[in-house]
MDAnalysis code that builds the backbone (N, CA, C; Angstrom):
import MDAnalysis as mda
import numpy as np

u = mda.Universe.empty(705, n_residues=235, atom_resindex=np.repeat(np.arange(235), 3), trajectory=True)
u.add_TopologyAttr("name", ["N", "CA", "C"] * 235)
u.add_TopologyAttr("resid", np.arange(1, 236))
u.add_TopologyAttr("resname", ["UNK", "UNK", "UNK", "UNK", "UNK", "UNK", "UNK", "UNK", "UNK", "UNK", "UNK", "UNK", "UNK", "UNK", "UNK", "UNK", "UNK", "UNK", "UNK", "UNK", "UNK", "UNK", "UNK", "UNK", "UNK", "UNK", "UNK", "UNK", "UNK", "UNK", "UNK", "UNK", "UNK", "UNK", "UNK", "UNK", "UNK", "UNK", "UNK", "UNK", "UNK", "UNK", "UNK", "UNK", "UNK", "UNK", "UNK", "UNK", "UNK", "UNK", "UNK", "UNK", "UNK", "UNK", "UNK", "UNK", "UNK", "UNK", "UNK", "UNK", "UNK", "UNK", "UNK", "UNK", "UNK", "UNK", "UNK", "UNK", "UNK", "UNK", "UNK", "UNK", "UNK", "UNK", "UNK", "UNK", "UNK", "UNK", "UNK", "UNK", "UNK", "UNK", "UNK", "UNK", "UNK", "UNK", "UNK", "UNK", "UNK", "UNK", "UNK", "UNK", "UNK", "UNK", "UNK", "UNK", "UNK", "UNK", "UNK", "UNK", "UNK", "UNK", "UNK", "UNK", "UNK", "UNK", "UNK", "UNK", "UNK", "UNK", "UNK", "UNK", "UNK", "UNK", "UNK", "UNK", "UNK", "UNK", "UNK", "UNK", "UNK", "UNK", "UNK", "UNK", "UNK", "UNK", "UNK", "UNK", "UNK", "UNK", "UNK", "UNK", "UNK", "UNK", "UNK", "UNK", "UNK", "UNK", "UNK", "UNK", "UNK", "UNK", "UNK", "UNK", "UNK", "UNK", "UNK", "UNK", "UNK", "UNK", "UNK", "UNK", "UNK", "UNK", "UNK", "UNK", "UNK", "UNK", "UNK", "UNK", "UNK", "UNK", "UNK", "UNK", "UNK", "UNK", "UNK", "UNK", "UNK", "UNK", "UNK", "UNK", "UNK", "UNK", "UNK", "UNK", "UNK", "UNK", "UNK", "UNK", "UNK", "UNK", "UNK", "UNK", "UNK", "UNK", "UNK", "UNK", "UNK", "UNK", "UNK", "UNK", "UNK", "UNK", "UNK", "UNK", "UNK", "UNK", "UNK", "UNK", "UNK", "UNK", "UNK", "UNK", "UNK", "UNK", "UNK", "UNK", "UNK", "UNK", "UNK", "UNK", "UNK", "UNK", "UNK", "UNK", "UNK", "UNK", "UNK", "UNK", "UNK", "UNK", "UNK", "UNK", "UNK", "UNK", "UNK", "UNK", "UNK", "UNK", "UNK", "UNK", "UNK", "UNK", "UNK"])
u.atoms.positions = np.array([
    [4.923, 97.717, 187.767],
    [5.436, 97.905, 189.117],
    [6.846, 97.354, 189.263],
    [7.191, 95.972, 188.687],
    [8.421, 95.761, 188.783],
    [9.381, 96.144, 187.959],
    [8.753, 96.498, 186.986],
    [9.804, 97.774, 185.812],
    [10.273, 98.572, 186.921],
    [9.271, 99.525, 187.575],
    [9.772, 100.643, 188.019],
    [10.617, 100.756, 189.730],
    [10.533, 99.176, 190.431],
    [11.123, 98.726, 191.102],
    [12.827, 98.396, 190.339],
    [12.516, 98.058, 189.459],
    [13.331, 97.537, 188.880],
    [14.710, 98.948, 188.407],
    [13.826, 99.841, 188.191],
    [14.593, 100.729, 187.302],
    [15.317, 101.716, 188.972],
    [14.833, 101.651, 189.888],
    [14.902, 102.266, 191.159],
    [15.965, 101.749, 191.788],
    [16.074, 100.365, 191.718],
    [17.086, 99.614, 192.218],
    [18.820, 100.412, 191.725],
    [18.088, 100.030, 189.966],
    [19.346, 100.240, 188.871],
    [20.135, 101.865, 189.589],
    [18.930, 102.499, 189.400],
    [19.625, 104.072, 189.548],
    [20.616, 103.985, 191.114],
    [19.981, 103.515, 191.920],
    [20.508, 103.134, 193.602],
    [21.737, 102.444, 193.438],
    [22.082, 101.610, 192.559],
    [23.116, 100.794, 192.323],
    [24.381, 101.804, 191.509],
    [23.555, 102.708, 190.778],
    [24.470, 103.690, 189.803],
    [25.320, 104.940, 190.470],
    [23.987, 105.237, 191.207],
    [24.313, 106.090, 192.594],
    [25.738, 105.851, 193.623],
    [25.533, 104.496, 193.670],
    [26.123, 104.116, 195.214],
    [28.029, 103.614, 194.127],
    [27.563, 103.426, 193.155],
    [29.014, 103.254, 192.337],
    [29.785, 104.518, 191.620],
    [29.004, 105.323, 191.414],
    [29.618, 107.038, 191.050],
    [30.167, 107.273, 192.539],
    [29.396, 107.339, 193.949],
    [29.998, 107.448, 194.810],
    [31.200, 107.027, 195.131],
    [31.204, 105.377, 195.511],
    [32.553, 105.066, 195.583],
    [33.435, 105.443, 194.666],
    [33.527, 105.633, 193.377],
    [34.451, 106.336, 192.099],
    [35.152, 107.542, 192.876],
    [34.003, 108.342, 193.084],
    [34.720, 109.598, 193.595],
    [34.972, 109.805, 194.466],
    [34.988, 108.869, 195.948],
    [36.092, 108.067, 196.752],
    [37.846, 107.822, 196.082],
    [36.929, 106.874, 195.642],
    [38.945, 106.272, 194.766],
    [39.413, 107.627, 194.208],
    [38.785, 108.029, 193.401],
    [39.192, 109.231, 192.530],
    [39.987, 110.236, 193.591],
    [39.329, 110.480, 194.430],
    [39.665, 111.473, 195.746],
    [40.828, 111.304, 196.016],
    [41.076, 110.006, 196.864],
    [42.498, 109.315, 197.324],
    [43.367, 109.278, 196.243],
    [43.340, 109.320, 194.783],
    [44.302, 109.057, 193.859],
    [44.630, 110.748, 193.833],
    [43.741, 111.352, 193.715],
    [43.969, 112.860, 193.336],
    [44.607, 113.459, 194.763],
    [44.746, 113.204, 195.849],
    [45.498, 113.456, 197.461],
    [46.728, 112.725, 196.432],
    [47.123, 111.629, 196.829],
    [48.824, 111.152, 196.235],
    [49.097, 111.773, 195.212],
    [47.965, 112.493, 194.093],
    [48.592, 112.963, 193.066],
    [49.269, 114.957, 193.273],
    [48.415, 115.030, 193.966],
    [48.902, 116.377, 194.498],
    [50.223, 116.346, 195.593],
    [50.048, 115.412, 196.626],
    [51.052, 115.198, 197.799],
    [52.473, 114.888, 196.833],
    [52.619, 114.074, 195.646],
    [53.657, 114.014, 194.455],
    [54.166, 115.670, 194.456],
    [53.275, 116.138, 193.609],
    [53.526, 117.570, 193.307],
    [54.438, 117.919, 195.067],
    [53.677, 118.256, 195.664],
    [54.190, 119.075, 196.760],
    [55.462, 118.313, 197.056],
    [55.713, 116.877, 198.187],
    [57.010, 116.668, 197.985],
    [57.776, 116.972, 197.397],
    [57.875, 116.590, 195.912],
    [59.194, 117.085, 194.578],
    [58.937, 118.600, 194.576],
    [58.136, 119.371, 194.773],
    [58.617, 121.007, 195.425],
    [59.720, 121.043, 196.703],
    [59.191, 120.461, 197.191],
    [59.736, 120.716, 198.585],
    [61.450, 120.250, 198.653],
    [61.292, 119.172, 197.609],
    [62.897, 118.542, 197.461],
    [63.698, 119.594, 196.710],
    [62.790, 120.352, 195.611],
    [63.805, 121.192, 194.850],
    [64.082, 122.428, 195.613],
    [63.576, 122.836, 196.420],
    [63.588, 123.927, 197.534],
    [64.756, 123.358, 198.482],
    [65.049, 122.030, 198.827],
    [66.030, 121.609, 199.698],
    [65.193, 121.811, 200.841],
    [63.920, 121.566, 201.201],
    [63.265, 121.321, 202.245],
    [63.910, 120.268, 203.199],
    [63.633, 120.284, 204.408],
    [63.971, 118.709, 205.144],
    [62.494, 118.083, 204.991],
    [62.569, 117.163, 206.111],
    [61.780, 116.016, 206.086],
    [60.716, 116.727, 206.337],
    [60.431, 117.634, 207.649],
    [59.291, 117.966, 207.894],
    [58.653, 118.995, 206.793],
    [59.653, 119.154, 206.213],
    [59.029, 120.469, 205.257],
    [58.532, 120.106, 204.270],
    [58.717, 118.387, 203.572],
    [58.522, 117.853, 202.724],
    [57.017, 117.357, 203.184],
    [56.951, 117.257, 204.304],
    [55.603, 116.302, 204.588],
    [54.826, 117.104, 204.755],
    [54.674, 118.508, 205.088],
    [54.084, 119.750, 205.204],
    [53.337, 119.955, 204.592],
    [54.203, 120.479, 203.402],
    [54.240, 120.868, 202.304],
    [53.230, 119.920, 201.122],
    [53.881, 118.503, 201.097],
    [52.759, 117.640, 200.378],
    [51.050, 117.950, 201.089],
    [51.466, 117.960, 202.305],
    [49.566, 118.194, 202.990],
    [48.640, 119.151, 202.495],
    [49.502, 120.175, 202.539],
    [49.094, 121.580, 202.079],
    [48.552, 120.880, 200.626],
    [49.548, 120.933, 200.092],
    [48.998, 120.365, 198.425],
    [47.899, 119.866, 198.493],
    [48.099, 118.901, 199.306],
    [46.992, 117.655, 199.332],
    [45.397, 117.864, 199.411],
    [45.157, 118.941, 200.607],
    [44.161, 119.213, 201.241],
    [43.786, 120.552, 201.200],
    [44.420, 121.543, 201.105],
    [44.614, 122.773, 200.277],
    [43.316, 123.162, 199.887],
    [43.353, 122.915, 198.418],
    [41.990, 123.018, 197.749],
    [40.582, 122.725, 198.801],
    [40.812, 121.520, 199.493],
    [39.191, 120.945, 199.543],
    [39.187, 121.269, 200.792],
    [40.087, 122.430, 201.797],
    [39.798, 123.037, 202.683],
    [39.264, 124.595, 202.754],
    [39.617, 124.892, 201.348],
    [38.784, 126.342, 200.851],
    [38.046, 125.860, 200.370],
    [37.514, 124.698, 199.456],
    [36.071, 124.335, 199.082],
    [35.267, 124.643, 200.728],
    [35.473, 123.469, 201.616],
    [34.453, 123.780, 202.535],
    [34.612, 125.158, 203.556],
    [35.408, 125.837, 203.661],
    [35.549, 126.835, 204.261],
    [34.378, 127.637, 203.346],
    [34.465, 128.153, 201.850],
    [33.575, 129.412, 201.304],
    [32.470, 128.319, 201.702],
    [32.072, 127.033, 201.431],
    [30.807, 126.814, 201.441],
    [30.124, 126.447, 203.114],
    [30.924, 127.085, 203.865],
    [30.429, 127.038, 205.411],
    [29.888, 125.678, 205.773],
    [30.778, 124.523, 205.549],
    [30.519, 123.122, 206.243],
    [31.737, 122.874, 207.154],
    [31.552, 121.426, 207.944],
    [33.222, 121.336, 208.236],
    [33.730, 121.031, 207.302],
    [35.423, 121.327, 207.630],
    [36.233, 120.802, 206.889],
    [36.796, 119.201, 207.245],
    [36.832, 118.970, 205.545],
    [36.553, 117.395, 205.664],
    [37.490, 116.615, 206.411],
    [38.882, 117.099, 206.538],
    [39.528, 116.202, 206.782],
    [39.873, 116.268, 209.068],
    [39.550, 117.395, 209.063],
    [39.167, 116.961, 210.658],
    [38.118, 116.721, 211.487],
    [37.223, 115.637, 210.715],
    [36.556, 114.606, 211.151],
    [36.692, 113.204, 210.641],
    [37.979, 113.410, 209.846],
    [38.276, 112.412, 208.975],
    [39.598, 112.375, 208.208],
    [40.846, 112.094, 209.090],
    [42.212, 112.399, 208.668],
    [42.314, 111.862, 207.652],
    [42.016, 110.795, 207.480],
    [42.906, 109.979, 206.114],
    [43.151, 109.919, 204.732],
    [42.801, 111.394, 204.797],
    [43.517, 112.075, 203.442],
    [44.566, 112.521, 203.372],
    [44.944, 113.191, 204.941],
    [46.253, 113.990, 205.110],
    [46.553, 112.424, 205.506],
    [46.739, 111.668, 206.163],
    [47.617, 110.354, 206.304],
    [48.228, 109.425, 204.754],
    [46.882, 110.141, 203.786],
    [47.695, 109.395, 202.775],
    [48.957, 110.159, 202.477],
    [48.370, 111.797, 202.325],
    [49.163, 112.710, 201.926],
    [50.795, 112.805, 202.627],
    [51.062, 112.167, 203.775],
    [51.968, 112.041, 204.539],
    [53.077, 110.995, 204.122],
    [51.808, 109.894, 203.832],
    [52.544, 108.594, 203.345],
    [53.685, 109.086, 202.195],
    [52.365, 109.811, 200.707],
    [52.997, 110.016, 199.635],
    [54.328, 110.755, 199.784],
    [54.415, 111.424, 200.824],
    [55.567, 112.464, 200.663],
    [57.455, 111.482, 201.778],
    [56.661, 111.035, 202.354],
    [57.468, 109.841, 203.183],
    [58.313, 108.923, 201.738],
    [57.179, 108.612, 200.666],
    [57.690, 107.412, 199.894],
    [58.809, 108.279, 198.455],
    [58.070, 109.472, 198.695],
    [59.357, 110.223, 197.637],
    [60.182, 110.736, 198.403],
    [60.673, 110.997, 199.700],
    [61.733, 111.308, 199.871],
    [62.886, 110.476, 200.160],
    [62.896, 109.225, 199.690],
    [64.039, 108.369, 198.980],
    [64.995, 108.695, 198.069],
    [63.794, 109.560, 197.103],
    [64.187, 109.280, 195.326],
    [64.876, 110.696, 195.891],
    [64.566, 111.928, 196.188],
    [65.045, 113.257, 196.910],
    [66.603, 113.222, 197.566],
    [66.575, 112.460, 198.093],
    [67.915, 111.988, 199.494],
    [68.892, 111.229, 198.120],
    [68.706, 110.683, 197.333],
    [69.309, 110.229, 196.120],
    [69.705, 110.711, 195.054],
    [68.819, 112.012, 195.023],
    [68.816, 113.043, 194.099],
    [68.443, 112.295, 192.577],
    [67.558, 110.911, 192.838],
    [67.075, 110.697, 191.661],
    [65.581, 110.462, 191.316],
    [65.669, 112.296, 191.393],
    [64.387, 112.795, 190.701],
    [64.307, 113.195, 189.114],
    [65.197, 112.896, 188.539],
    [65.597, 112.664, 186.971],
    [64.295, 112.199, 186.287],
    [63.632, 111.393, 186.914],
    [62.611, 110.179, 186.052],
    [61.664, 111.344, 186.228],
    [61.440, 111.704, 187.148],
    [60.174, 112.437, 187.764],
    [60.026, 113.806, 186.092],
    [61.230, 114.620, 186.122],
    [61.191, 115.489, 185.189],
    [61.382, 114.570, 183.956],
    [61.803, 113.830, 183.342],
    [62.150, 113.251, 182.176],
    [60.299, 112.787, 181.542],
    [59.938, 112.074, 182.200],
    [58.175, 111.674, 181.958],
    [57.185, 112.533, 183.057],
    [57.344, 113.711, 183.020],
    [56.617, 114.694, 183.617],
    [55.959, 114.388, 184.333],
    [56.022, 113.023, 185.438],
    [55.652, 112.878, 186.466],
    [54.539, 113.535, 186.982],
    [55.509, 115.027, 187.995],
    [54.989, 115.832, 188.410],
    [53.702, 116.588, 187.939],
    [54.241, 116.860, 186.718],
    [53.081, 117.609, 186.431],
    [52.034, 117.044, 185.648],
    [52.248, 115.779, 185.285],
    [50.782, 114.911, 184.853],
    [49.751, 114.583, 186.111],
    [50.785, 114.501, 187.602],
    [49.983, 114.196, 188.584],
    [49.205, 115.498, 188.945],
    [49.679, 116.532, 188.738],
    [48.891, 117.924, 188.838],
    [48.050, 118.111, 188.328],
    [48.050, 117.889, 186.751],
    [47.041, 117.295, 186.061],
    [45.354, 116.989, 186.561],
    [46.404, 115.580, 186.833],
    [44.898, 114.463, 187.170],
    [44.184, 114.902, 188.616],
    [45.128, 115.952, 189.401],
    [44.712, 115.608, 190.837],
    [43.692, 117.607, 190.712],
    [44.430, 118.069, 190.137],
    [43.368, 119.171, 188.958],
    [41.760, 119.003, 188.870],
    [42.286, 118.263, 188.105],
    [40.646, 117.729, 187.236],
    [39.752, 116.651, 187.973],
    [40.027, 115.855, 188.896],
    [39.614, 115.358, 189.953],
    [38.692, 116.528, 191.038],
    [39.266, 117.408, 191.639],
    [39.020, 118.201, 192.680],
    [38.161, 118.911, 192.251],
    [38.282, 119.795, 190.661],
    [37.428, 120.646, 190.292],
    [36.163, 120.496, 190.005],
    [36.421, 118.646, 189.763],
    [34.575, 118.373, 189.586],
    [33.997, 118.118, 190.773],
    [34.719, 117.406, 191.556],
    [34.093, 117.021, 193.385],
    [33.920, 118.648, 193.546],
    [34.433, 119.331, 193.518],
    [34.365, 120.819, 194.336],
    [32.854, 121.446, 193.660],
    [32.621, 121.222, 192.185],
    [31.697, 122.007, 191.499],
    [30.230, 120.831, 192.090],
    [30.664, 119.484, 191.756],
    [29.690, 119.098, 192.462],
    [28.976, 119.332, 193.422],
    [30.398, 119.059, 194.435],
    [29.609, 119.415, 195.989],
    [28.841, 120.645, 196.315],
    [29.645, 121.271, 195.468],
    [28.476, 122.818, 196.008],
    [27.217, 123.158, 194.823],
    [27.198, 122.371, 194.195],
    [26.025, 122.539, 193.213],
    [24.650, 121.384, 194.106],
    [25.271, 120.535, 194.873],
    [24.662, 119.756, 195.613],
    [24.033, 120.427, 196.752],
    [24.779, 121.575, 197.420],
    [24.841, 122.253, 198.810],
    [23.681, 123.234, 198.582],
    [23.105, 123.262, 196.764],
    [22.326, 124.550, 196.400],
    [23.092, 126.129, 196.118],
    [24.310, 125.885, 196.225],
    [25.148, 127.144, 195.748],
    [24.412, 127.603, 194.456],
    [24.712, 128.735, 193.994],
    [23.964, 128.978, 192.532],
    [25.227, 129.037, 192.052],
    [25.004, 128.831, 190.271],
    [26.526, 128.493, 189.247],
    [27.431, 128.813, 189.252],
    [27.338, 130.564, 189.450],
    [28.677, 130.847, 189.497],
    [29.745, 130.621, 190.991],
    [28.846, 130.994, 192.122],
    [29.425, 130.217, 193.335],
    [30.153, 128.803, 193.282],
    [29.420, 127.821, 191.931],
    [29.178, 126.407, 192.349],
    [30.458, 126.391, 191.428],
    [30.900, 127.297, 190.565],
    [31.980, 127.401, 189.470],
    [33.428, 128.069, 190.521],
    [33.095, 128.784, 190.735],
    [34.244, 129.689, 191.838],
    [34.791, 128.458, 192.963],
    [34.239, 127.823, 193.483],
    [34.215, 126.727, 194.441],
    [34.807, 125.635, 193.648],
    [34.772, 125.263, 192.593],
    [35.334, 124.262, 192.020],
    [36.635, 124.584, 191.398],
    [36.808, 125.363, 191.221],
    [38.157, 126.428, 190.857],
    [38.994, 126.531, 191.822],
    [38.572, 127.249, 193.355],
    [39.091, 126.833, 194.043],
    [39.497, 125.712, 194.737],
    [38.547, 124.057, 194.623],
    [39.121, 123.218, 194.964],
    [39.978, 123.106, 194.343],
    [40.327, 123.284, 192.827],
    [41.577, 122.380, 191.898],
    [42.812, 122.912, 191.837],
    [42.757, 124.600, 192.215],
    [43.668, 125.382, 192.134],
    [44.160, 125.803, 193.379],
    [43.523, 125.237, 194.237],
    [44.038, 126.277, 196.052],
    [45.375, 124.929, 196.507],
    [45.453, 124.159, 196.419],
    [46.380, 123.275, 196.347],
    [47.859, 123.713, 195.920],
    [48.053, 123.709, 194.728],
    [48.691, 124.274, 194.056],
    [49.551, 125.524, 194.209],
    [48.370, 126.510, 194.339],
    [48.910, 127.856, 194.586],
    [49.430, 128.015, 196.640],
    [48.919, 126.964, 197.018],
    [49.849, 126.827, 198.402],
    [50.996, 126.315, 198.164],
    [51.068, 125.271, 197.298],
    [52.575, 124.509, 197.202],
    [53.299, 125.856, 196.650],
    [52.979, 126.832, 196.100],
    [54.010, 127.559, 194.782],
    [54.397, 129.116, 196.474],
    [53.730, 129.163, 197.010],
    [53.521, 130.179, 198.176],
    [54.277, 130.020, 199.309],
    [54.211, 128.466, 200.100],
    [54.954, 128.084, 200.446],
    [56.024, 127.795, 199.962],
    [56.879, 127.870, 198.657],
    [57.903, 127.309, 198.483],
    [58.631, 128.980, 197.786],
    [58.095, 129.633, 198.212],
    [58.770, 130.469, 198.005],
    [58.674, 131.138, 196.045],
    [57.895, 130.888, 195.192],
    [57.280, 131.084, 194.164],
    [56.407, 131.698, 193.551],
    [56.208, 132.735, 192.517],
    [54.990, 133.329, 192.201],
    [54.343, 131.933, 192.057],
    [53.021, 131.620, 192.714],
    [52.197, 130.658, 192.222],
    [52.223, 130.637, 190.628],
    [51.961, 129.450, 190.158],
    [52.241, 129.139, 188.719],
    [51.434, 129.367, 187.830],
    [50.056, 129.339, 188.768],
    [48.687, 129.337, 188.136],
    [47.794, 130.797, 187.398],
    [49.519, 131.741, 187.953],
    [49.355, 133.212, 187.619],
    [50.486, 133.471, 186.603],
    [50.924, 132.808, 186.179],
    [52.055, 133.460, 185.128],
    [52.648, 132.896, 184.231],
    [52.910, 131.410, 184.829],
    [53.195, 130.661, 183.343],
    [52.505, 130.391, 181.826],
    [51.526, 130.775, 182.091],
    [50.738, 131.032, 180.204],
    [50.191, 129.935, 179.863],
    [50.131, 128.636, 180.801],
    [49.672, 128.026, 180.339],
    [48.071, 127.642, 180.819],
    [47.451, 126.475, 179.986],
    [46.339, 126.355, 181.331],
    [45.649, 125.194, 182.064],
    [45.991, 126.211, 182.848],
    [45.703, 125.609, 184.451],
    [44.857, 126.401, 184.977],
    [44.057, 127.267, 185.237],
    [43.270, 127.568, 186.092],
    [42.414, 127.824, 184.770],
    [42.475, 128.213, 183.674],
    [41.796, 127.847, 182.327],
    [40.778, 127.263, 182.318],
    [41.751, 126.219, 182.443],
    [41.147, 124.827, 182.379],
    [40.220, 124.124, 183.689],
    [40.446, 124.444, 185.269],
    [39.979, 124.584, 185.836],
    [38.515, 125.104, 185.680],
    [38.595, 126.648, 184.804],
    [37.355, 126.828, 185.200],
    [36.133, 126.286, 183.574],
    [36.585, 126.279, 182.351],
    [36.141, 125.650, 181.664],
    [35.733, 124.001, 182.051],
    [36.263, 123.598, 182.757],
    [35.708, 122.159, 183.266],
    [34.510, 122.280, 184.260],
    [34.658, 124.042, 184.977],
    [33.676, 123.423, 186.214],
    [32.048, 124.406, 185.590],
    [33.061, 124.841, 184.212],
    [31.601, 125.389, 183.767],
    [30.601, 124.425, 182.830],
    [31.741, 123.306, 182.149],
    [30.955, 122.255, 181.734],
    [30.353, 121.296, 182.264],
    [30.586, 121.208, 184.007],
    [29.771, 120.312, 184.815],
    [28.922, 120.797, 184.858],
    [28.757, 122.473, 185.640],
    [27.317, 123.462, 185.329],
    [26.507, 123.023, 184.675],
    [27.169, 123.193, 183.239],
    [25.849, 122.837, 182.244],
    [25.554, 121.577, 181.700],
    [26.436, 120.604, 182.035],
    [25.462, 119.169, 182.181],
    [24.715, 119.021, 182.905],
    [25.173, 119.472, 184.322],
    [24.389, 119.242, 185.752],
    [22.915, 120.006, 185.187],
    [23.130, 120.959, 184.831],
    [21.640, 121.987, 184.508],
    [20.538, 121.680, 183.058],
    [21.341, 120.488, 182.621],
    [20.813, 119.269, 181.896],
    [20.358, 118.269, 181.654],
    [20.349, 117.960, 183.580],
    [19.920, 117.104, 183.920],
    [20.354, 115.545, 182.992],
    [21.868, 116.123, 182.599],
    [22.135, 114.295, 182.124],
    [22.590, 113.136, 183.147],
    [22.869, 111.850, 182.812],
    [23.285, 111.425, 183.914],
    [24.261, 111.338, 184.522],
    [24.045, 111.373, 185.951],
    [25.556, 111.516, 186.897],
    [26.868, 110.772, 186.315],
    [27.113, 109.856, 185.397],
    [28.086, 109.202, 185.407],
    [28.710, 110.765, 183.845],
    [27.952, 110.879, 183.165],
    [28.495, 111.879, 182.534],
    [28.678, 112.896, 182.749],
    [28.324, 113.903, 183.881],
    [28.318, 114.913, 184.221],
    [29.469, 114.978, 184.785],
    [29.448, 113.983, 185.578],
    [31.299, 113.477, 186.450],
    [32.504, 113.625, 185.690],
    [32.075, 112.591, 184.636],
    [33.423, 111.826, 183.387],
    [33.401, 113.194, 182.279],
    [32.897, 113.993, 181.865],
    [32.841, 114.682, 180.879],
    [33.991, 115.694, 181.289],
    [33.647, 116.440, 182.143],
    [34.477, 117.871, 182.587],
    [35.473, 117.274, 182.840],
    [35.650, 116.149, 183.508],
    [37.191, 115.259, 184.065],
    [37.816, 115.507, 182.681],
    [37.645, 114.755, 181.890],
    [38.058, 114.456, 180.943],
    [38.779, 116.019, 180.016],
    [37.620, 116.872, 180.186],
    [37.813, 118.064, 179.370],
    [39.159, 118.993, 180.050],
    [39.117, 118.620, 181.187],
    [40.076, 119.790, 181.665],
    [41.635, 118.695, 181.709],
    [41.309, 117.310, 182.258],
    [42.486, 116.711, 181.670],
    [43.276, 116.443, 180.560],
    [42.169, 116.590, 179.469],
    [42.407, 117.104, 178.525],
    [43.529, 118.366, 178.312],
    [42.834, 119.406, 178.177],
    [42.975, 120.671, 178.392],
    [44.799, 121.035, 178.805],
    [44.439, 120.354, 180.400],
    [45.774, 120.678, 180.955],
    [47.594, 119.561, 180.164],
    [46.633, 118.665, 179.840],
    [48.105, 117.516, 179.120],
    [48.403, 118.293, 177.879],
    [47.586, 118.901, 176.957],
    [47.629, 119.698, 175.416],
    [48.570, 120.894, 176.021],
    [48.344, 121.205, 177.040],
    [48.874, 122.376, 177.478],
    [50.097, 122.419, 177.470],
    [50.912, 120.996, 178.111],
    [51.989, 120.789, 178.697],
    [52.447, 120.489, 177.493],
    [51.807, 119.278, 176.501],
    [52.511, 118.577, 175.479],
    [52.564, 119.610, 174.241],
    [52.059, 120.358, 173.918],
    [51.518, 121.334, 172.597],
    [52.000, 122.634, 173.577],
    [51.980, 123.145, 174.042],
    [52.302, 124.525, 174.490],
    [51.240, 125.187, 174.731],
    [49.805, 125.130, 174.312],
    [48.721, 125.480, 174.311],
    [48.950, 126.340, 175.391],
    [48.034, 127.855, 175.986],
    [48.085, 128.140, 176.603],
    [47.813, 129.820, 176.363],
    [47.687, 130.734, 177.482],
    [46.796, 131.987, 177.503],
    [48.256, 132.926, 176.931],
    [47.988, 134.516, 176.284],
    [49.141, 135.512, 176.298],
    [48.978, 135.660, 177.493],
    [51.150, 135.761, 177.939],
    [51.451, 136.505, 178.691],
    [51.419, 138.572, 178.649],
    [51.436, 138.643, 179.988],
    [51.354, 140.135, 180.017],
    [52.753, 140.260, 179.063],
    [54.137, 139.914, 179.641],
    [55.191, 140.694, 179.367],
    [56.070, 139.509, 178.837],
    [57.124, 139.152, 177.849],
    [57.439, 137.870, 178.067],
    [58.923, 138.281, 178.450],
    [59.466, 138.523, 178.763],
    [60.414, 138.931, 179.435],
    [60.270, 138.863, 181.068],
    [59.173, 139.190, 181.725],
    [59.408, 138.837, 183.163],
    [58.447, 137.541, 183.053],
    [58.043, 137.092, 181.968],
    [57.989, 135.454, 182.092],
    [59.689, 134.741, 182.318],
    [60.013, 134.861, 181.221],
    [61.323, 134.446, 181.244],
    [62.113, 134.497, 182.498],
    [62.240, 136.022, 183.171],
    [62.643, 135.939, 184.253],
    [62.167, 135.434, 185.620],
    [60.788, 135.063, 185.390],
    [60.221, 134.319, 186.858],
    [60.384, 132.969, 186.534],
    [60.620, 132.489, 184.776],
    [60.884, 130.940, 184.764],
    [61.982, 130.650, 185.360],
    [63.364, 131.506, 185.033],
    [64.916, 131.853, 185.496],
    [65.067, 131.290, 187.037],
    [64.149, 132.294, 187.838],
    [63.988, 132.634, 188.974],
    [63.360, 131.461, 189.933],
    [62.249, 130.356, 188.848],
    [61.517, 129.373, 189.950],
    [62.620, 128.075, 189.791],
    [63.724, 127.930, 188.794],
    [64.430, 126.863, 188.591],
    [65.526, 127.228, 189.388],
    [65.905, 128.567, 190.168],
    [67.002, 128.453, 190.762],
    [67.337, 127.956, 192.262],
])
């Protein structure tokens, strides 16, 4: 009896600490996206408001089409303080913007490591949550895709850009969905929550840094109007 008191506790304790994780995780992956969007918004020559906009969108983006297809509220207006971080983040880079020293940002890929992490963060909360909601896989896969990628493809939309997640060759939505198909099939493995979480994280962060650092990445249709939409998003 007290084994199994015992072991009840443990899981309750394991439970309630994966939770808070993907709390923190959440809030790191909002500043890591609100990054992204600001330094868009600076290379666009946005003003202030367009910068803070713009990071939100990033920010909240994704996990407002997560709950929109899966018909709940959306999270953050019953509960701002995601877009308040997202506000903050874009407030604290437009220093380095007004200085024009966003040098560091491109030199150690900043930007796009935070895209990265804030990626692979969303896509597992997103595959989770709706594998939780009873979605079936491929819904629960489509939904997690869209949390990691609807972000993103607002920052590239708003800023006036073919979204990136359609043409640059590399991967990113790839990787997106190979991560939310390997939560699938842990989740449908019934292993435990702390691996089901950490595994796909890992795989698509993976995934997306090889991408950036190695070139890794899908054929383009044409490489010539690659070239010219790369031309075209740096000008």
């Amino acid at each position: 009896m007290n084994s199994l008191l015992t072991s009840a506790a443990t899981d309750g304790i394991l439970e309630h600490a994966l939770g808070t994780l993907r709390v923190v995780l959440e809030y790191l992956g909002t500043v890591a996206f609100a990054i992204s969007g600001a330094v868009a918004a600076s290379r666009r020559r946005m003003d202030l408001v367009g910068a803070v906009v713009l990071a939100g969108l990033v920010a909240v983006g994704g996990g407002t089409m997560r709950d929109l297809l899966l018909q709940r509220p959306v999270f953050w207006i019953e509960n701002p303080a995601l877009v308040w971080v997202a506000v903050a983040t874009a407030l604290a880079i437009v220093p380095f913007a007004r200085r024009r020293d966003l040098g560091a940002f491109t030199r150690h890929r900043i930007v796009e490591m935070s895209d990265a992490f804030g990626l692979a963060i969303f896509v597992v909360i997103g595959t989770g949550i709706a594998l939780d909601m009873g979605a079936s896989p491929v819904a629960a896969v489509i939904v997690g895709v869209a949390n990691g990628v609807g972000g993103g493809i607002l920052r590239d939309l708003f800023s006036a850009q073919v979204p990136e997640v359609f043409w640059n060759g590399q991967l990113y939505a790839t990787a997106a969905l190979g991560g939310a198909i390997v939560y699938w099939i842990l989740w449908a493995w019934h292993l435990p929550p702390e691996l089901v979480f950490w595994i796909p994280l890992l795989v698509i962060l993976a995934l997306r840094v090889l991408s950036l650092t190695r070139g890794w990445g899908v054929p383009s249709v044409a490489v010539v109007q690659k070239r010219e939409l790369q031309n075209e998003s740096h000008a």
